[in-house]
ZAKOL-85701 format. One record per residue (C-alpha): y negated, x, z negated; residue in three letters. Coordinates in steps of 0.2 Angstrom, whole numbers, plus 5000, padded with zeros to 4 digits. Layout:
N
YXZALA;...
This chain:
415
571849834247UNK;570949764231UNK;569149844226UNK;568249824211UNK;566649714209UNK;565649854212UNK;566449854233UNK;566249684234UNK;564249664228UNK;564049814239UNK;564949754252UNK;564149574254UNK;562449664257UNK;562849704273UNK;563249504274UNK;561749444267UNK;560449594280UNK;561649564295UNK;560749384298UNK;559349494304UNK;560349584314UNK;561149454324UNK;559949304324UNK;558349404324UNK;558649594333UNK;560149524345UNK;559949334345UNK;558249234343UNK;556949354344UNK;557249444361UNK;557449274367UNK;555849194362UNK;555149324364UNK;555449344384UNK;555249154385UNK;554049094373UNK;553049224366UNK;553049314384UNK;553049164396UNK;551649254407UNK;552549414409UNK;553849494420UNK;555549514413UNK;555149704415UNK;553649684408UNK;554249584394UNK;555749714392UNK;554549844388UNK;553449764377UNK;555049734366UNK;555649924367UNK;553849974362UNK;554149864344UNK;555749914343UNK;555250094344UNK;553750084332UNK;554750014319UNK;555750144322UNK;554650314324UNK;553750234305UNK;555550234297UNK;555950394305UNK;554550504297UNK;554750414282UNK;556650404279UNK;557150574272UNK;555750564259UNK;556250404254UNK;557950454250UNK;557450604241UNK;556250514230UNK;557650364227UNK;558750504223UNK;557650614209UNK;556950424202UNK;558550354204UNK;557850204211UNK;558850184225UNK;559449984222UNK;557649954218UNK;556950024231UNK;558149954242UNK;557549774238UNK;555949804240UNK;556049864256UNK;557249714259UNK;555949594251UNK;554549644265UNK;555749614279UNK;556149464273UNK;554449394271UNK;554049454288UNK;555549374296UNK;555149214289UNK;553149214294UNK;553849244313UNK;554449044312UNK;552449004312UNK;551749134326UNK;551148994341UNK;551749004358UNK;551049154369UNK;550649264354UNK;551749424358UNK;550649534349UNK;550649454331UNK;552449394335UNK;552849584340UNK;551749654326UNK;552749524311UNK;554449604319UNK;554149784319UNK;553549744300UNK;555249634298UNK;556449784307UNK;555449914297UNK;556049804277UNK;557849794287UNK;557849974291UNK;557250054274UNK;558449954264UNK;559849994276UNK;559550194273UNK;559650154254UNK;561150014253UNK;562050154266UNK;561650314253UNK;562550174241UNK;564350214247UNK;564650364237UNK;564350294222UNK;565450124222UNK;567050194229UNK;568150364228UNK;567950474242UNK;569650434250UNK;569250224254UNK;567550264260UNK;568150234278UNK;569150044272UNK;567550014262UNK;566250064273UNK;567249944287UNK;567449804272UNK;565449804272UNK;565249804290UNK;566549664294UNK;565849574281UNK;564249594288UNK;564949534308UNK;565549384298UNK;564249314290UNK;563049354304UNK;564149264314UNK;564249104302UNK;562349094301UNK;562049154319UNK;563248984323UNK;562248874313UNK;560348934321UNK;561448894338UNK;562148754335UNK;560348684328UNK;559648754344UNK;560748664354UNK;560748504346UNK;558948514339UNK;559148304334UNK;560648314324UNK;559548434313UNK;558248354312UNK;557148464324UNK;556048404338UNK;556748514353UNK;557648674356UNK;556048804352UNK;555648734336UNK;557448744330UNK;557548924337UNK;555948944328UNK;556648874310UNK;557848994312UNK;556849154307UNK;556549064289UNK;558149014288UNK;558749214290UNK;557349274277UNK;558149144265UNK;560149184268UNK;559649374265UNK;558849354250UNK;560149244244UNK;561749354249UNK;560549514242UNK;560949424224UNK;562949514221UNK;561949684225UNK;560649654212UNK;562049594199UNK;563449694203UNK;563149834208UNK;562350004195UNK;560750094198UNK;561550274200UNK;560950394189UNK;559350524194UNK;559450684199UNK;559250824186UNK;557750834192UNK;556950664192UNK;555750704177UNK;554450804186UNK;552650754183UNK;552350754203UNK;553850644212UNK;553050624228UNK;552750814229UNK;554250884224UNK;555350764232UNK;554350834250UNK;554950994245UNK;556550964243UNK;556650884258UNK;555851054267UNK;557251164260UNK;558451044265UNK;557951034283UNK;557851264283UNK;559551254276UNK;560051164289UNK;560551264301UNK;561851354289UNK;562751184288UNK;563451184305UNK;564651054303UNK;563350944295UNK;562050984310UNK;563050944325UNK;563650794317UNK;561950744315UNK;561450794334UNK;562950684342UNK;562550544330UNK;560850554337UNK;561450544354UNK;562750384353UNK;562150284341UNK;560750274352UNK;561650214365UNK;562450074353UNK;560750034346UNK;560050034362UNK;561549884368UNK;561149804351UNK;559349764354UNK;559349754374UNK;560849654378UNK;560149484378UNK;558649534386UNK;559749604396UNK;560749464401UNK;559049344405UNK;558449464417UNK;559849424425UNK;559549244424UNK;560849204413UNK;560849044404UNK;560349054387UNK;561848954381UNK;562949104388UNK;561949234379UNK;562249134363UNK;564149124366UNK;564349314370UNK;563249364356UNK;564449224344UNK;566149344352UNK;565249504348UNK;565049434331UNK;566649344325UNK;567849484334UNK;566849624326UNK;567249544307UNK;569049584310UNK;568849734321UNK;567849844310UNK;568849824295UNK;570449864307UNK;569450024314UNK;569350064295UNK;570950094290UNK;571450154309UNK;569850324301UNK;571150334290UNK;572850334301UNK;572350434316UNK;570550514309UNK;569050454312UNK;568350554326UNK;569950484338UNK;569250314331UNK;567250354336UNK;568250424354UNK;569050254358UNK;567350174354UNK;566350264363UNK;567350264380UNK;567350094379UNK;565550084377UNK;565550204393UNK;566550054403UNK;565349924396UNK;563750024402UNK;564850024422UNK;565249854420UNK;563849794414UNK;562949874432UNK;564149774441UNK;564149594431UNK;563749444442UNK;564649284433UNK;564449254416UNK;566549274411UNK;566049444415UNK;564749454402UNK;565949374390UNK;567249494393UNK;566049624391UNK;565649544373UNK;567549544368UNK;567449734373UNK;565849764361UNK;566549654349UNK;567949764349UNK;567249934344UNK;565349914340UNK;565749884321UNK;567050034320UNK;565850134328UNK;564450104317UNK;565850104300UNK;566650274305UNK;565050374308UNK;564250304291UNK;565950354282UNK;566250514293UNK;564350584288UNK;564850534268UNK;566150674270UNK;564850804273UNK;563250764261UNK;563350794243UNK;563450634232UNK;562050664220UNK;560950674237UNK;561650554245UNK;559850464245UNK;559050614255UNK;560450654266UNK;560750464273UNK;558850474276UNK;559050614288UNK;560450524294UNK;559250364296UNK;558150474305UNK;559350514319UNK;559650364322UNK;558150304323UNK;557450444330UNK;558650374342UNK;558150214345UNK;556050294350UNK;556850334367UNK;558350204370UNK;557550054371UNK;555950094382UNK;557250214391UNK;558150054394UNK;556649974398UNK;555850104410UNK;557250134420UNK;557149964425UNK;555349944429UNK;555650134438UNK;557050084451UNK;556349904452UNK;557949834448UNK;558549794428UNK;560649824431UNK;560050014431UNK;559450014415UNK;561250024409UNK;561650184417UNK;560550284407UNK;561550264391UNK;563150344399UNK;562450504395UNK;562150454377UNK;563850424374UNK;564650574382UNK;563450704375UNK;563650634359UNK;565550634360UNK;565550814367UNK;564350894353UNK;565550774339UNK;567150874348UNK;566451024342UNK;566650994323UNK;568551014318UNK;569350874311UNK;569550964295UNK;567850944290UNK;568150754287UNK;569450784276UNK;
């Protein structure tokens, strides 16, 4: 399938911001963090310090989001805006390299300012869609950007390991520092890979309505008749509800797995490698998953994805050898991306274009609303029944709640 430049500098966003997804929310951070920045804590302890920063980063995008798309939409600032938010997080990512050992609180403190650039820009480059392709390849484009996105976090996250592991070869004194020059390394590859979104792609227009003298206050008002009018959209709200439910769960596996994994007492050098699988099988994967949106719907797609991640979250009760973890990676790898690409494409189906700012804020806000009780849910279950592998159940109910309420709209409404 060919797409027009406009796809393609769309598209390599998601490659240039997905370094900080892998080597900074999945990878190196939650790493250094427990071993590093942490060292005098529990793995519990140190668990719930990091799904405390996940969640304020979270709850500050959340309140924010749908007045942020709004206001992009009546300015029509929405690329602008976008790189600005992208610009913070990648300062903020980069300063992480210099935090000193034993400094949780500035290294937690630089991350949730990082997470909250990544977030902001994500809501924006998401409310993007709808204006760089027709309405029928927003599932195939949607899965270009995130495949694209699995691949060049991949390539990069492959580089900080192999530095890691072979600190001399790259000129770094031991393992940490490597893994520390990693975080400047991701600030610099997301603002290079942010340059084909900058060149290629068009400022959409402003809403009839940008001229107003007050932007701030009308765009809160539109975002309060919004939310009363709501409820009349029935399809639109109960796709929002089970959004909110499963993405949490897959956010939650995101941000937790290689904690995860250490409190188990897994070696770090199988962490990396599953991490690497997730990544390099999740390029192919999400663009399969789609074009299979388009073949078979894209609910049946979100359906296979998420009994999946119902069999990872058993599994992952059970796991005692580290092929197990891997497997549980291929699995991930498998069905994270087509997950995350369906949902974003499914939700397109249902906003309005010339809104598509404000809208993808409140979809921003359910999943990040999402992510204030996943990750210290994950945490507390942990510290609650003494034993981490329980930590894993609690997102069983994310998944089939969510699927249940998504049952309820009929396949129609994607159409």
């Amino acid at each position: 399938m060919k797409y027009d430049r406009r796809v393609w500098g769309w598209a390599f966003y998601d490659w240039a911001n997905s370094a900080f997804a892998t080597v900074v929310l999945a990878g190196f951070f939650p790493l250094l963090f427990q071993d590093y920045w942490s060292a005098d804590a529990s793995a519990e302890a140190a668990n719930l310090r990091l799904g405390w920063a996940n969640a304020a980063a979270s709850l500050i995008i959340a309140l924010s989001a749908p007045f942020l798309g709004a206001i992009a939409d009546r300015s029509g600032a929405r690329k602008r805006l976008l790189l600005l938010f992208a610009v913070g997080g990648m300062l903020a990512t980069g300063l992480l390299a210099e935090v000193p050992q034993g400094s949780w609180f500035p290294a937690a403190l630089l991350f949730v300012c990082g997470t909250i650039g990544f977030l902001g820009a994500n809501l924006l480059y998401d409310a993007l869609l709808v204006h760089v392709a027709p309405v029928e390849r927003w599932h195939a484009v949607s899965g270009l950007g995130f495949g694209l996105g699995y691949l060049g976090g991949g390539l990069l996250y492959l580089g900080c390991v192999a530095a890691a592991l072979k600190p001399a070869l790259f000129g770094f004194a031991d393992g940490t520092e490597a893994a520390l020059a990693a975080f400047a390394i991701t600030a610099l590859w997301w603002a290079l890979f942010s340059l084909p979104l900058l060149l290629l792609v068009p400022e959409p227009p402003a809403t009839a309505a940008a001229a107003t003298t007050s932007l701030w206050r009308d765009s809160g008002g539109q975002v309060i008749d919004t939310l009363r009018a709501l409820p009349r959209h029935r399809h639109l709200l109960l796709f929002l509800i089970a959004y909110w439910l499963y993405i949490d769960g897959v956010g939650t596996v995101i941000r937790m797995a290689v904690a995860y994994g250490r409190a188990l007492e897994f070696e770090r050098s199988h962490l990396i490698l599953a991490l690497l699988l997730v990544q390099f099988i999740g390029f192919p994967a999400a663009i399969a998953f789609g074009h299979l949106g388009n073949r078979i719907g894209p609910q049946r797609g979100i359906y296979i994805g998420l009994a999946i991640y119902t069999l990872v979250c058993i599994w992952g009760f059970f796991i005692r050898a580290p092929w197990e973890f891997f497997a549980i990676a291929v699995l991930i790898g498998l069905v994270q991306g087509g997950v995350q690409a369906l949902s974003r494409s499914c939700y397109a189906r249902l906003i309005p274009a010339e809104q598509s700012g404000q809208f993808f804020g409140f979809y921003n806000l359910m999943g990040k609303f999402a992510a204030l009780i996943g990750p210290p849910l994950f945490g507390l279950f942990g510290t609650w029944f003494g034993d981490v592998r329980y930590s894993m159940l609690s997102l069983i109910i994310l998944f089939a709640a969510g699927a249940i309420l998504l049952s309820r709209i009929p396949a129609t409404a994607f159409k």
